[in-house]
N, C-alpha and C positions, 0 to 999 in steps of 0.2 A: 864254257868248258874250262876245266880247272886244270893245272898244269904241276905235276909234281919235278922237283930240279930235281931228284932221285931219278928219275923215269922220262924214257924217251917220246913217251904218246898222252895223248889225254887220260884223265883220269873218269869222266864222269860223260858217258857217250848217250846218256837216254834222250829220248827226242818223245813229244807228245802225239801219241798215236791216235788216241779218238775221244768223243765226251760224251758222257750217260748223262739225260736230264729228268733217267725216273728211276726206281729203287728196283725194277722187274731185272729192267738192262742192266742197270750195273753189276745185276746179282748174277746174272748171264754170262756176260766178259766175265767176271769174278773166275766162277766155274771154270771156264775152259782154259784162260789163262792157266790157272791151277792146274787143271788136268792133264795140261802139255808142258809143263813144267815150265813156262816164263815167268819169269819175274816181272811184278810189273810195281808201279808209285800211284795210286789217287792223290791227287789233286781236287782240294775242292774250291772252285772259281768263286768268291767271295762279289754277290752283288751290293750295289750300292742300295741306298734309304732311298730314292729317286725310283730305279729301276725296281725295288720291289714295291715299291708304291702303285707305280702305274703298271705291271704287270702281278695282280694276287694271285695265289694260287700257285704259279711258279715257282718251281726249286731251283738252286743254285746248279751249275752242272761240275758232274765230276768228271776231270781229265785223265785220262789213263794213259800214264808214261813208262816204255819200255824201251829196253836198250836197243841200239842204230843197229845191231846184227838180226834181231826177230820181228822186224817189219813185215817183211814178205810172208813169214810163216804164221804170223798170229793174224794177218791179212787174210790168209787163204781158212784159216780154222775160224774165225772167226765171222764168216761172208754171210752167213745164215743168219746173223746178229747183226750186224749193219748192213747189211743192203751193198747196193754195187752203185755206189755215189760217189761223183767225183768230189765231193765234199771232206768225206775219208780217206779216199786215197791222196789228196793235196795233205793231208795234216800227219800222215804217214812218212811225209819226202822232206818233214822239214828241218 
């Protein structure tokens, strides 16, 4: 988190909400994100020559990072697209 001497709070509050590892989903999240007006950052997780070696076929996954206020509510608009995993919701709280 990056700290302006201007300003009393952090400047940069996004936290990594969830990861799409196929182009259906990500276009999914995409939309509704969109549609409810959050902002969000992909992230694409860069694998190594190792990992795409012994795993072909596999894509890289993209992370989808939104700001520490619209957790909960892109959570709840979102449940229809990921599923109700505690696997989401840990990477939600971090």
């Amino acid at each position: 988190m990056e700290t302006n001497p201007f300003l009393t709070g952090p400047i940069n509050n996004e936290v990594d909400f969830c990861r799409a590892y196929d182009l259906d989903t990500k276009r999914n999240i995409e939309k509704i994100l969109t549609e409810n007006q959050i902002f969000y950052f992909c992230r694409f997780e860069d694998r190594g020559f190792l990992w795409r070696l012994f795993h072909p076929g596999q894509s890289s996954a993209c992370v989808f990072r939104i700001h520490d206020r619209e957790v909960d509510r892109a959570r709840e608009l979102l449940r229809s697209v990921l599923g109700e995993s505690n696997h989401h919701k840990k990477e939600g709280k971090k």
